[in-house]
mmCIF file of the N, C-alpha and C atoms, coordinates in Angstrom:
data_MODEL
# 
_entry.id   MODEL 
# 
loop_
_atom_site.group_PDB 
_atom_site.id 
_atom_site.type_symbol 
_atom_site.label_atom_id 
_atom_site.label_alt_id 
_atom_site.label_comp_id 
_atom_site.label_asym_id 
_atom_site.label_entity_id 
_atom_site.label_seq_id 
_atom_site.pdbx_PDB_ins_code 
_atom_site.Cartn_x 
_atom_site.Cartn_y 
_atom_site.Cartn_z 
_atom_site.occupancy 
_atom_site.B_iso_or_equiv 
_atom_site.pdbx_formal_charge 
_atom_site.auth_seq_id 
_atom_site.auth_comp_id 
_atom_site.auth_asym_id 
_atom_site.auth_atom_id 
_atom_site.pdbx_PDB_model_num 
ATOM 1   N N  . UNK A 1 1  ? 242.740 57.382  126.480 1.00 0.00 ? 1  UNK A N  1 
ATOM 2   C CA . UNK A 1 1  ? 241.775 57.689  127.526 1.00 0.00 ? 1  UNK A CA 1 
ATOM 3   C C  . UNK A 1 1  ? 240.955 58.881  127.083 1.00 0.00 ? 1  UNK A C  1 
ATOM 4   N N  . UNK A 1 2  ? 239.665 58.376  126.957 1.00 0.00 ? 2  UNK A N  1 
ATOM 5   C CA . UNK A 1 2  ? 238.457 59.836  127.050 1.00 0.00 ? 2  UNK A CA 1 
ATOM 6   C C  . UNK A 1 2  ? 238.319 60.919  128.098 1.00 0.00 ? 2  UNK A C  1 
ATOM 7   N N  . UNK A 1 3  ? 238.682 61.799  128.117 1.00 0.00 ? 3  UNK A N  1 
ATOM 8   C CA . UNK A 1 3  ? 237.583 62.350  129.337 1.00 0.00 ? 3  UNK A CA 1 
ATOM 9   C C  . UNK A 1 3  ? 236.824 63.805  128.733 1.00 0.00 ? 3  UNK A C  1 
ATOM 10  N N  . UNK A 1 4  ? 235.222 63.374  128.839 1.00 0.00 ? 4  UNK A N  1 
ATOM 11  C CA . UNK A 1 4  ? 234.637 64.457  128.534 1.00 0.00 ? 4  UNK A CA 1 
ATOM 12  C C  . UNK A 1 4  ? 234.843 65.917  129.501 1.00 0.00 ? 4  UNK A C  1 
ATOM 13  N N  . UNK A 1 5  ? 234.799 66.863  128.751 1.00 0.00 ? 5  UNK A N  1 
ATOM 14  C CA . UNK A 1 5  ? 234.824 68.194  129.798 1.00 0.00 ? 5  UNK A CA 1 
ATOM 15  C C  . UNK A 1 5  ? 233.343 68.487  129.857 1.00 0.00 ? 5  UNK A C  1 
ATOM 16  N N  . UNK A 1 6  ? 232.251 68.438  129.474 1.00 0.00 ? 6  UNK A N  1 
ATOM 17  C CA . UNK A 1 6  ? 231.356 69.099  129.583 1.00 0.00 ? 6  UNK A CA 1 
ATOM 18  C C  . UNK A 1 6  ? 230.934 69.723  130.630 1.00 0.00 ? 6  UNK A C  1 
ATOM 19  N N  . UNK A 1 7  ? 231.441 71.022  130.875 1.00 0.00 ? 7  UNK A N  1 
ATOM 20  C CA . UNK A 1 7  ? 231.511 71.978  131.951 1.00 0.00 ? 7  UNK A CA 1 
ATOM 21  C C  . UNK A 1 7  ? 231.444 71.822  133.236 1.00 0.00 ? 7  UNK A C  1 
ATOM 22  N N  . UNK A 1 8  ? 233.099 71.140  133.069 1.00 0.00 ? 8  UNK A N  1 
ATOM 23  C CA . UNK A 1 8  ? 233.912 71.369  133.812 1.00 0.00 ? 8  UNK A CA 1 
ATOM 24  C C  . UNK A 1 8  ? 235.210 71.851  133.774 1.00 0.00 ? 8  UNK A C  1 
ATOM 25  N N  . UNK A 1 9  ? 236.431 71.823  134.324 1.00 0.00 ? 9  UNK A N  1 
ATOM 26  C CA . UNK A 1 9  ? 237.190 72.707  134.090 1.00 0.00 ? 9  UNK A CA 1 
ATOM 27  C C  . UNK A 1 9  ? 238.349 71.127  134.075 1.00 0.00 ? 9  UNK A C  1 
ATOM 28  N N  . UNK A 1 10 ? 239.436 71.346  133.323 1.00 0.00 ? 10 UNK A N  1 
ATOM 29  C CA . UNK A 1 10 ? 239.913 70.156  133.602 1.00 0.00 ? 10 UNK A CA 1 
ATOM 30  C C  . UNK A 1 10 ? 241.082 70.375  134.658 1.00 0.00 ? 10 UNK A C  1 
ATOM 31  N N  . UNK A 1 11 ? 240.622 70.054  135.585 1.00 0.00 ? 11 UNK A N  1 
ATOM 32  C CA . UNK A 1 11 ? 241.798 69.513  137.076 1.00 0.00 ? 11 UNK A CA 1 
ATOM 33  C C  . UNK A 1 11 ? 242.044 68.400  136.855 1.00 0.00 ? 11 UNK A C  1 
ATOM 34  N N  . UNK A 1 12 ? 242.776 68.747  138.017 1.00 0.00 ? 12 UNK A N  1 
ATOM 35  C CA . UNK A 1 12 ? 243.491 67.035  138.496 1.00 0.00 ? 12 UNK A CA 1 
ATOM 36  C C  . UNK A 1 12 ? 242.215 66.249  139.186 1.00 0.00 ? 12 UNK A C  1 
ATOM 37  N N  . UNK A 1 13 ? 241.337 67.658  139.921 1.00 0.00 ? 13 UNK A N  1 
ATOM 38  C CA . UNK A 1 13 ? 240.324 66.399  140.802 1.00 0.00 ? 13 UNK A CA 1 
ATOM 39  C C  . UNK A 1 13 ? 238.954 65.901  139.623 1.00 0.00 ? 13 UNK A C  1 
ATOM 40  N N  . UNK A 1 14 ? 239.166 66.808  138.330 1.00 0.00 ? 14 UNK A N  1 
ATOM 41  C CA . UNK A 1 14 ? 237.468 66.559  137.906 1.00 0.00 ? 14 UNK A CA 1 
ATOM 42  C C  . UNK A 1 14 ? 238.285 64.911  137.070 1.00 0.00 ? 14 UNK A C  1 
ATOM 43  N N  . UNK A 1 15 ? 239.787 65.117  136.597 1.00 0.00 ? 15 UNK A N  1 
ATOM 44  C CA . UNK A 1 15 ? 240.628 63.963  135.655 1.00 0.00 ? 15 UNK A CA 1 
ATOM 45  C C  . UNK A 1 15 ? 240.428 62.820  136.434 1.00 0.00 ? 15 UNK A C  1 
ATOM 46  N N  . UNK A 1 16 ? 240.785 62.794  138.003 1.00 0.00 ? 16 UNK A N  1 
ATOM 47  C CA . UNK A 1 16 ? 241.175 61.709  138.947 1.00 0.00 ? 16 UNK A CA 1 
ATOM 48  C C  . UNK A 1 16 ? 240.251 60.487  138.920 1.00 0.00 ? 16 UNK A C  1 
ATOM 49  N N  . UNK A 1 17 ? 239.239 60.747  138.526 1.00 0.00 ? 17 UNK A N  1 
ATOM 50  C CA . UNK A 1 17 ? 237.814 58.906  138.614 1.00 0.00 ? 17 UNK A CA 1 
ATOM 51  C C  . UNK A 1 17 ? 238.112 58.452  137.216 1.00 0.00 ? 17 UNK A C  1 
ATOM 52  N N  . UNK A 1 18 ? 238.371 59.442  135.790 1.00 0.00 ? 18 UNK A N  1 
ATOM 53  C CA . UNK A 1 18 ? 238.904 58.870  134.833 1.00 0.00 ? 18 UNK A CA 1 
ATOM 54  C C  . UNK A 1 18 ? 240.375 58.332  134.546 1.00 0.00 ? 18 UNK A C  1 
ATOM 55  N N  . UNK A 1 19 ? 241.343 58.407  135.236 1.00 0.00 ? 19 UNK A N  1 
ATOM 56  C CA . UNK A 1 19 ? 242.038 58.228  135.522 1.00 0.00 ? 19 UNK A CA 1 
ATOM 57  C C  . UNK A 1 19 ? 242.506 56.736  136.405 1.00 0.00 ? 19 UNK A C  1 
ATOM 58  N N  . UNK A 1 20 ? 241.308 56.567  137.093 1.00 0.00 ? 20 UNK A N  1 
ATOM 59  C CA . UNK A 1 20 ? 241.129 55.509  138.269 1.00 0.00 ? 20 UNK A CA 1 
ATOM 60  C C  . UNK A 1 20 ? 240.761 54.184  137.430 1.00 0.00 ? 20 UNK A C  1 
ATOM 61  N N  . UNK A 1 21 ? 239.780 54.664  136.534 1.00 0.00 ? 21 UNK A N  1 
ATOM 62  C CA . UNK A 1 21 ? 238.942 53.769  135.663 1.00 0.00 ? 21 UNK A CA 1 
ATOM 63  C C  . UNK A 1 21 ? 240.031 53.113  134.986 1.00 0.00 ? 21 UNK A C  1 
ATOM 64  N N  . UNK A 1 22 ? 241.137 54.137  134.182 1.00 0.00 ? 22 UNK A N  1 
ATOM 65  C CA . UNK A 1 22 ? 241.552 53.584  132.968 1.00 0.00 ? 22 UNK A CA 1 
ATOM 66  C C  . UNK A 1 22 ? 242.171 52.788  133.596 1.00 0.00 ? 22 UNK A C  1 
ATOM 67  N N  . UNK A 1 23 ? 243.349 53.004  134.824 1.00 0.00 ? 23 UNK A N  1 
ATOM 68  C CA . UNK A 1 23 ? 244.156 52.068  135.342 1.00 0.00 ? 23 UNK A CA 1 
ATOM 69  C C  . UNK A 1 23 ? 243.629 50.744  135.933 1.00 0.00 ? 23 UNK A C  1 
ATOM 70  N N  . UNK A 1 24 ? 242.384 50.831  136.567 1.00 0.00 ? 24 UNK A N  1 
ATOM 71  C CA . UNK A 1 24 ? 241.555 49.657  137.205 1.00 0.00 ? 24 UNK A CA 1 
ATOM 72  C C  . UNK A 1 24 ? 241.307 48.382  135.657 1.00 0.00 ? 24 UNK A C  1 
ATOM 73  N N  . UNK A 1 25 ? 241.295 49.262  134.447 1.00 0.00 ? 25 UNK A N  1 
ATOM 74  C CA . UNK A 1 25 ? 240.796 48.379  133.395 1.00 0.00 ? 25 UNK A CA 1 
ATOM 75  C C  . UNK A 1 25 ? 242.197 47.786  132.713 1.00 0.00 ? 25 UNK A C  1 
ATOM 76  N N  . UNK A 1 26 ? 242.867 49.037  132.695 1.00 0.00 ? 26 UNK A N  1 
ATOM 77  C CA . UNK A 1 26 ? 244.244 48.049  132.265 1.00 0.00 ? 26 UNK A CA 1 
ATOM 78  C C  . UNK A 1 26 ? 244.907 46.963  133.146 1.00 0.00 ? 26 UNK A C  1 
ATOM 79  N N  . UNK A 1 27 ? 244.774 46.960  134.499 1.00 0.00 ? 27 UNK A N  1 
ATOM 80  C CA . UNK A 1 27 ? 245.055 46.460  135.552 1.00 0.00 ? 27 UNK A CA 1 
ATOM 81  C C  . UNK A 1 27 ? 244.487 44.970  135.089 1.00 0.00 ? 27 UNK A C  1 
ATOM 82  N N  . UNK A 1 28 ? 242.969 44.893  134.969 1.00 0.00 ? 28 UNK A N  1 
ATOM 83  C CA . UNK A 1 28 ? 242.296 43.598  134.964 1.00 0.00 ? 28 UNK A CA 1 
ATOM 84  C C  . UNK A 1 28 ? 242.461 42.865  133.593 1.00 0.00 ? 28 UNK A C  1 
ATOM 85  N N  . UNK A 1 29 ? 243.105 43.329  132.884 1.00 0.00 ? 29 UNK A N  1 
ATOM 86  C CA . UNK A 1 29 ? 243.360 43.092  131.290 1.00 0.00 ? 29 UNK A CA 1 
ATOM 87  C C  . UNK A 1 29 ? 244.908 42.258  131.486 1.00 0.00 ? 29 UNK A C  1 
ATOM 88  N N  . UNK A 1 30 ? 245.870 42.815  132.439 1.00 0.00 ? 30 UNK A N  1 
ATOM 89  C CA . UNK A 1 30 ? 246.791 41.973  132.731 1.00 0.00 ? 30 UNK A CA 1 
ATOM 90  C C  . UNK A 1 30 ? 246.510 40.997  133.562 1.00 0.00 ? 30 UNK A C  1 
ATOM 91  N N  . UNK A 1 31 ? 246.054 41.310  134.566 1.00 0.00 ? 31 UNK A N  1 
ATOM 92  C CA . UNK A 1 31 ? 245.080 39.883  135.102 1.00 0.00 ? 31 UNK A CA 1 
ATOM 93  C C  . UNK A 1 31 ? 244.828 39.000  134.203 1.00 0.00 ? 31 UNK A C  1 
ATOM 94  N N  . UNK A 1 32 ? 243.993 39.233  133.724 1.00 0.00 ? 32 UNK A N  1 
ATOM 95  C CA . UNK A 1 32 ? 243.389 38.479  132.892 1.00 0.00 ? 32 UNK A CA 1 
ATOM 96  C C  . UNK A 1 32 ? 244.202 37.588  132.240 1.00 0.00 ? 32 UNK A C  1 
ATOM 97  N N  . UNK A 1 33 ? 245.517 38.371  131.396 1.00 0.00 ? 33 UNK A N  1 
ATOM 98  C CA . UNK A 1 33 ? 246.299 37.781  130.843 1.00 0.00 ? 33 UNK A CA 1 
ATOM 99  C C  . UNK A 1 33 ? 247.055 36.239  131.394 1.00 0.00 ? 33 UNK A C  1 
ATOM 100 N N  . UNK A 1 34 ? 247.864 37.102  132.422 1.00 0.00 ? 34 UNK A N  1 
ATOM 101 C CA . UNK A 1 34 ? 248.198 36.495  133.442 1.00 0.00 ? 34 UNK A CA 1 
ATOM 102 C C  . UNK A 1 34 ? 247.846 35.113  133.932 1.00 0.00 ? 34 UNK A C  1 
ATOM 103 N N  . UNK A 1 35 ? 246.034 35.408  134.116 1.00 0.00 ? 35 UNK A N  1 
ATOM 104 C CA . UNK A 1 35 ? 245.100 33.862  134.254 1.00 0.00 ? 35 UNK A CA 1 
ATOM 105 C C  . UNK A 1 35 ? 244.987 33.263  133.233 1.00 0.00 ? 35 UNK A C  1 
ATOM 106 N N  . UNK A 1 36 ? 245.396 33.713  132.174 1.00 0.00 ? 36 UNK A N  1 
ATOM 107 C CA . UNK A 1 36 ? 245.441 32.968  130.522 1.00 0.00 ? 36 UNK A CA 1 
ATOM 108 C C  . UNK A 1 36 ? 247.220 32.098  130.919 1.00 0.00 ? 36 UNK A C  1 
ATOM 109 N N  . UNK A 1 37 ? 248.189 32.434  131.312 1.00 0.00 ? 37 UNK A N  1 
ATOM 110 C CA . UNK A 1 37 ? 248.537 32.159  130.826 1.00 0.00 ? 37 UNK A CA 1 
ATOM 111 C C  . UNK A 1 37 ? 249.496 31.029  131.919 1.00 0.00 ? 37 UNK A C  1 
ATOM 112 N N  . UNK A 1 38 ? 248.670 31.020  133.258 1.00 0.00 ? 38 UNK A N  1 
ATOM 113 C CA . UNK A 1 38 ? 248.524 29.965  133.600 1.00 0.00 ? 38 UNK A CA 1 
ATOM 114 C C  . UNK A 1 38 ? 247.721 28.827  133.716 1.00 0.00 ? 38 UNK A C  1 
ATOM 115 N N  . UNK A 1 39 ? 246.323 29.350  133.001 1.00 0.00 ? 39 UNK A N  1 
ATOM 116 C CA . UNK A 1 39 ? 246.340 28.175  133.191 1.00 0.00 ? 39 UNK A CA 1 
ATOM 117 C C  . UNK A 1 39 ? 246.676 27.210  131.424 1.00 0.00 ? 39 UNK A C  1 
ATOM 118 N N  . UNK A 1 40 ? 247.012 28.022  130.739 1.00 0.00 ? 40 UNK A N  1 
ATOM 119 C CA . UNK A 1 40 ? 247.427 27.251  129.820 1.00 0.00 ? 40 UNK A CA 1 
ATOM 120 C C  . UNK A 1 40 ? 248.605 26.661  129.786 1.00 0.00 ? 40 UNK A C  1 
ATOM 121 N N  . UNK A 1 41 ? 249.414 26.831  131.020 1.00 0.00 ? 41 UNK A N  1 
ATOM 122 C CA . UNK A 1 41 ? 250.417 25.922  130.842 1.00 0.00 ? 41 UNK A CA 1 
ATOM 123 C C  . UNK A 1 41 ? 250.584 24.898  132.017 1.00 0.00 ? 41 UNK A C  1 
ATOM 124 N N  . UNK A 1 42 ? 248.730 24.597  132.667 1.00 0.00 ? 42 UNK A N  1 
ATOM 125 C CA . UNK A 1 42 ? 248.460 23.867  133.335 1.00 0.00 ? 42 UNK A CA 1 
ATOM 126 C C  . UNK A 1 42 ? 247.946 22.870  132.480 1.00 0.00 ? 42 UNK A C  1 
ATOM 127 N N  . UNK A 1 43 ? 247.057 23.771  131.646 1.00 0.00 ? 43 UNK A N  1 
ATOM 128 C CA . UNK A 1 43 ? 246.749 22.604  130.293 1.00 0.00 ? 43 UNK A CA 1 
ATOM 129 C C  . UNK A 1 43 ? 247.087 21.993  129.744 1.00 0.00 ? 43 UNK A C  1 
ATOM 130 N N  . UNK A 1 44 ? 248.557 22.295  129.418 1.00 0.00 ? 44 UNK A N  1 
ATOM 131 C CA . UNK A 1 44 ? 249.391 21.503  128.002 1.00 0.00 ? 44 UNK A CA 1 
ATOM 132 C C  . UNK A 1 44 ? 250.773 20.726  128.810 1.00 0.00 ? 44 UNK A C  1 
ATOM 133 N N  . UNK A 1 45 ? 251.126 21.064  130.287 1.00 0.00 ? 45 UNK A N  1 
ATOM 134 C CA . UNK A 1 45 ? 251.661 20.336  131.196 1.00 0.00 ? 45 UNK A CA 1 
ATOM 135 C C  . UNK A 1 45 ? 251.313 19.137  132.529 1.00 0.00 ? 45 UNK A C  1 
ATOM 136 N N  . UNK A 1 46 ? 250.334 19.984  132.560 1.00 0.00 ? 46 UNK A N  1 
ATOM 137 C CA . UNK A 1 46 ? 250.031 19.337  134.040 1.00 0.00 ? 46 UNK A CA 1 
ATOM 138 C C  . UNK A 1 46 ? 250.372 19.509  135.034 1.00 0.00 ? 46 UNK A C  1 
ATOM 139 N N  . UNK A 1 47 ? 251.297 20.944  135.024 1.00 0.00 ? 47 UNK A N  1 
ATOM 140 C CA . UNK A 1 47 ? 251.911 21.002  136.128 1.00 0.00 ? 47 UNK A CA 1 
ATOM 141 C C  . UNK A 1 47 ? 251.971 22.638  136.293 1.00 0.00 ? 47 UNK A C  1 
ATOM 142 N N  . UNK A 1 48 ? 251.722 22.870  137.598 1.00 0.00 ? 48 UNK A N  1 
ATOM 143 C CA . UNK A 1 48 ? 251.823 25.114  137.736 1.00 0.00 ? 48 UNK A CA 1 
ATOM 144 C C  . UNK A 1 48 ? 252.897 25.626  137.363 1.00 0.00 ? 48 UNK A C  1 
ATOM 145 N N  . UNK A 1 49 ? 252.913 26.395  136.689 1.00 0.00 ? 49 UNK A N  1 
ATOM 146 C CA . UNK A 1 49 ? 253.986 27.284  136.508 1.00 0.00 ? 49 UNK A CA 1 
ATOM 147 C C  . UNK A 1 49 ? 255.297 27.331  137.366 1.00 0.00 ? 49 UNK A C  1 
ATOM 148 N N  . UNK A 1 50 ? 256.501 26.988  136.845 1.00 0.00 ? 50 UNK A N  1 
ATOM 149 C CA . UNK A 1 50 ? 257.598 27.442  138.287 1.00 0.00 ? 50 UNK A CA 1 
ATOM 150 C C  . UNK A 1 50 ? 257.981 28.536  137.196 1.00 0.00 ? 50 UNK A C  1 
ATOM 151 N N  . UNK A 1 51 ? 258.206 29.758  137.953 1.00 0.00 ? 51 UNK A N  1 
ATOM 152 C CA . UNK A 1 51 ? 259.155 31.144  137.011 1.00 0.00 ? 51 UNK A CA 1 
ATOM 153 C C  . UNK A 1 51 ? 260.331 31.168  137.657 1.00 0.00 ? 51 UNK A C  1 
ATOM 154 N N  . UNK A 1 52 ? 260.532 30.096  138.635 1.00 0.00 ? 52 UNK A N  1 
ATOM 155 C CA . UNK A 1 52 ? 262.180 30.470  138.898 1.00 0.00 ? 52 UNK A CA 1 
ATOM 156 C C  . UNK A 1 52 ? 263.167 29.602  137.708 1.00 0.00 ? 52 UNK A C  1 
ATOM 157 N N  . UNK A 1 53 ? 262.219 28.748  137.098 1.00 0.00 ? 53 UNK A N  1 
ATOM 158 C CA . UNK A 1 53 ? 263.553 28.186  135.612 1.00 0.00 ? 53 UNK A CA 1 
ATOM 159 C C  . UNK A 1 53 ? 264.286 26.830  136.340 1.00 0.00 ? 53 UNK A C  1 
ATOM 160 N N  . UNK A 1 54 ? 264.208 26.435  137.735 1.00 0.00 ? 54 UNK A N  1 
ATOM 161 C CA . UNK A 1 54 ? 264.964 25.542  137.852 1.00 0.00 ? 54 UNK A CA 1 
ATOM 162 C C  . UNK A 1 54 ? 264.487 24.119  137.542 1.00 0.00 ? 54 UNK A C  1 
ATOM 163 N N  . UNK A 1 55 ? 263.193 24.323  136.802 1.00 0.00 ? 55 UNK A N  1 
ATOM 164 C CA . UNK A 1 55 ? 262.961 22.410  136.177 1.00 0.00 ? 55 UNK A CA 1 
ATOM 165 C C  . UNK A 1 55 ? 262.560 23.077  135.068 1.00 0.00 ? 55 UNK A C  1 
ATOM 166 N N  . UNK A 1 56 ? 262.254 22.304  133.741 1.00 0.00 ? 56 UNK A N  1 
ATOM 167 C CA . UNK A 1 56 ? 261.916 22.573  132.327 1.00 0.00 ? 56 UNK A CA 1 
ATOM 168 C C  . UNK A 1 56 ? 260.631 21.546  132.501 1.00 0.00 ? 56 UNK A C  1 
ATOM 169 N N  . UNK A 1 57 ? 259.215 22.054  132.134 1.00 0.00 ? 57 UNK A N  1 
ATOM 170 C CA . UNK A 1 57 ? 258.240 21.737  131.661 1.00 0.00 ? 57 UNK A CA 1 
ATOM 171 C C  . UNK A 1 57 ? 258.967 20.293  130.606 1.00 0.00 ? 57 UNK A C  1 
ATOM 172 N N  . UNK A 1 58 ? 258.447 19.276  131.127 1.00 0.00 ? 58 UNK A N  1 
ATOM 173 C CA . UNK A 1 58 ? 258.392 17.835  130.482 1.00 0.00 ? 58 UNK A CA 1 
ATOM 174 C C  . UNK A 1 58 ? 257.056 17.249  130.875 1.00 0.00 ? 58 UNK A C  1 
ATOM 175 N N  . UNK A 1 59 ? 256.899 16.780  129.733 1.00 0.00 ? 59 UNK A N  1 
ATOM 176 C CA . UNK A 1 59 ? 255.320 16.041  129.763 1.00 0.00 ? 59 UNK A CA 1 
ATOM 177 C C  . UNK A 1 59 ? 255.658 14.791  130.676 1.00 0.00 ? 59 UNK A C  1 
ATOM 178 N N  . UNK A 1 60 ? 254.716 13.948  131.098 1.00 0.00 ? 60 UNK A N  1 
ATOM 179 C CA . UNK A 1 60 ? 254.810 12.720  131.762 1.00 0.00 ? 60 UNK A CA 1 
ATOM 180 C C  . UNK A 1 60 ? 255.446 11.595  131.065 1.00 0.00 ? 60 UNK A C  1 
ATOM 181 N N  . UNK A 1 61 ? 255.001 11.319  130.176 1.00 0.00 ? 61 UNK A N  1 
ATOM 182 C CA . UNK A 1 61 ? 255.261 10.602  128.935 1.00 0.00 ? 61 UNK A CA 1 
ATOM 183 C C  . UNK A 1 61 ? 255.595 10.885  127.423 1.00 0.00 ? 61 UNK A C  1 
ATOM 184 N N  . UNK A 1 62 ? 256.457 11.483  127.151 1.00 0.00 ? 62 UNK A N  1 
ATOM 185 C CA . UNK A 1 62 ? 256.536 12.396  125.782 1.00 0.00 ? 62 UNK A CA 1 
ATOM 186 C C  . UNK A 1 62 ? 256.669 11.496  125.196 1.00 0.00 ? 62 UNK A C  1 
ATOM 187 N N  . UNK A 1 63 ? 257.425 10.098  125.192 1.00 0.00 ? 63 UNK A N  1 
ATOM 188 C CA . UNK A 1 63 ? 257.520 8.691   123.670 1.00 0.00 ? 63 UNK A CA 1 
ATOM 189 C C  . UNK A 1 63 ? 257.322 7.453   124.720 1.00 0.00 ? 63 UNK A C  1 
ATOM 190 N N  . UNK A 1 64 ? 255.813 7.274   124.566 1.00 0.00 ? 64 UNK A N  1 
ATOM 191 C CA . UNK A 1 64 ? 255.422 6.188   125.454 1.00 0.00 ? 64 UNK A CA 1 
ATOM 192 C C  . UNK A 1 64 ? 256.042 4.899   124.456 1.00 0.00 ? 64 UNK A C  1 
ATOM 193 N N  . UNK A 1 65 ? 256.678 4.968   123.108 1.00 0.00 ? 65 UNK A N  1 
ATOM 194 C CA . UNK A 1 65 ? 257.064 3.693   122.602 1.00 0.00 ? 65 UNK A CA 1 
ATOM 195 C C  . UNK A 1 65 ? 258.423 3.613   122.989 1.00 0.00 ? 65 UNK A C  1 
ATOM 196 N N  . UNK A 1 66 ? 259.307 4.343   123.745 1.00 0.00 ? 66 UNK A N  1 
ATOM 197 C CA . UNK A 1 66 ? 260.716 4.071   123.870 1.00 0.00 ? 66 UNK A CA 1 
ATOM 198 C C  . UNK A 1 66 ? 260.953 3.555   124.816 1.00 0.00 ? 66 UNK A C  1 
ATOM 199 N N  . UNK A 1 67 ? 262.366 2.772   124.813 1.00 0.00 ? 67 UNK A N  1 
ATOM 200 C CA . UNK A 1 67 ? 262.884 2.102   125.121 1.00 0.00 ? 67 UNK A CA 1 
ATOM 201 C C  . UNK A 1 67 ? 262.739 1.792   126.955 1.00 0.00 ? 67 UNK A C  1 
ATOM 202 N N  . UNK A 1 68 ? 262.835 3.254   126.966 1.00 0.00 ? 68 UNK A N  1 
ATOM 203 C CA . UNK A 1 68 ? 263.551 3.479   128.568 1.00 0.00 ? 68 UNK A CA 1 
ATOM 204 C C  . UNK A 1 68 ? 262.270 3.576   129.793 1.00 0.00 ? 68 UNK A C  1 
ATOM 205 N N  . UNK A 1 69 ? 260.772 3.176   128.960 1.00 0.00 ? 69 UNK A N  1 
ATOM 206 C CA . UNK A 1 69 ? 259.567 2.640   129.911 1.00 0.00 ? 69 UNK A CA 1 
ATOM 207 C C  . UNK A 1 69 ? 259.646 1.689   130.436 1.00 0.00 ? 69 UNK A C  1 
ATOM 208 N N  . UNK A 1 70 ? 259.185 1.581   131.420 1.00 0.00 ? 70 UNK A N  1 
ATOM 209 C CA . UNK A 1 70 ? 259.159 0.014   131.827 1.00 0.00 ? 70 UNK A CA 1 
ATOM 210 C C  . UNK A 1 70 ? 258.156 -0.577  131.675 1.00 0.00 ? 70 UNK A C  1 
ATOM 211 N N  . UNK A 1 71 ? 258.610 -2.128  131.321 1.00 0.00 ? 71 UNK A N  1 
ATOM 212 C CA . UNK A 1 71 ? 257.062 -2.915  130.389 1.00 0.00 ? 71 UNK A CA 1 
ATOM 213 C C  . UNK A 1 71 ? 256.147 -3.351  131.663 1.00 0.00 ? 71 UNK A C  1 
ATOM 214 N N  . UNK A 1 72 ? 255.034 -3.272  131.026 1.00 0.00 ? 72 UNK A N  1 
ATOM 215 C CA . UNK A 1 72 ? 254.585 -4.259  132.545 1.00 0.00 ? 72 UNK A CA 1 
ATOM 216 C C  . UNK A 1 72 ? 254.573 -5.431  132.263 1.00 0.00 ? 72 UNK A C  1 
ATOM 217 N N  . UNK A 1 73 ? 254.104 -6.161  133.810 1.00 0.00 ? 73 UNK A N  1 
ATOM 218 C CA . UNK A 1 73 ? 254.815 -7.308  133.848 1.00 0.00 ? 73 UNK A CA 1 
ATOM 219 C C  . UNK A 1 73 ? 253.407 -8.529  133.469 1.00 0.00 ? 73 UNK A C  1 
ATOM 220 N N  . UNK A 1 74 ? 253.842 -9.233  132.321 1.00 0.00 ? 74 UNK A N  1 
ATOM 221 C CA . UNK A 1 74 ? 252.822 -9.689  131.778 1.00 0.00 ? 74 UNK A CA 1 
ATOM 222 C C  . UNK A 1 74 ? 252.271 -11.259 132.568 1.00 0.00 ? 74 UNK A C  1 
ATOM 223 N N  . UNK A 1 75 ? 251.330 -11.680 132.743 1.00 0.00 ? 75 UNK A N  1 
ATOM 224 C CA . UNK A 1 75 ? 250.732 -12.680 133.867 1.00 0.00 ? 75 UNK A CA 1 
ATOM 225 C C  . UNK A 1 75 ? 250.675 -13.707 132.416 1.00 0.00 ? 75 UNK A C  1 
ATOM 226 N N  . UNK A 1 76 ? 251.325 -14.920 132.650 1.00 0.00 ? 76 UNK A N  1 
ATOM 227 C CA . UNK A 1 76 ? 251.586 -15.963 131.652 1.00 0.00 ? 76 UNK A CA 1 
ATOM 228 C C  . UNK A 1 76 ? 251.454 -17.176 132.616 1.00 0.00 ? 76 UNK A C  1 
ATOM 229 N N  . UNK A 1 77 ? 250.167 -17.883 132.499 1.00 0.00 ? 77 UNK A N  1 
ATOM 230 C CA . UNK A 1 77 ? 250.188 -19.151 132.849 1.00 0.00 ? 77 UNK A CA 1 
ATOM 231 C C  . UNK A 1 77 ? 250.492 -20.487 131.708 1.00 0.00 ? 77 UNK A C  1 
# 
């Protein structure tokens, strides 16, 4: 953090708006993060974030060639 003195004296009240700044900017930088890093795991899931851990991120279809799909049902005249 910068703070110029140019004549002033350094207090707590001349420090306090630089002070305000730095935290307001680090503040929005975790934000930010934060919005990174949901929605990227809206992106690559499809589904919002749970942080309580009680389901594991699974894609819809992770091996659409296996076994355990169900075929559809083919129209044979």
């Amino acid at each position: 953090m910068f703070v110029s003195n140019k004549g002033k004296d350094l207090t707590f009240d001349n420090i306090l708006p630089f002070i305000k700044q730095e935290y307001n900017r680090r503040h929005m930088d975790g934000v930010a993060a934060y919005a990174t890093r949901i929605s990227g795991v809206q992106r690559y899931t499809g589904q919002s974030p749970n942080w309580n851990g009680q389901k594991k991120f699974r894609p819809r279809n992770p091996n659409p060639n296996s076994a355990c799909t169900t075929p559809t049902k083919s129209t044979e005249i």
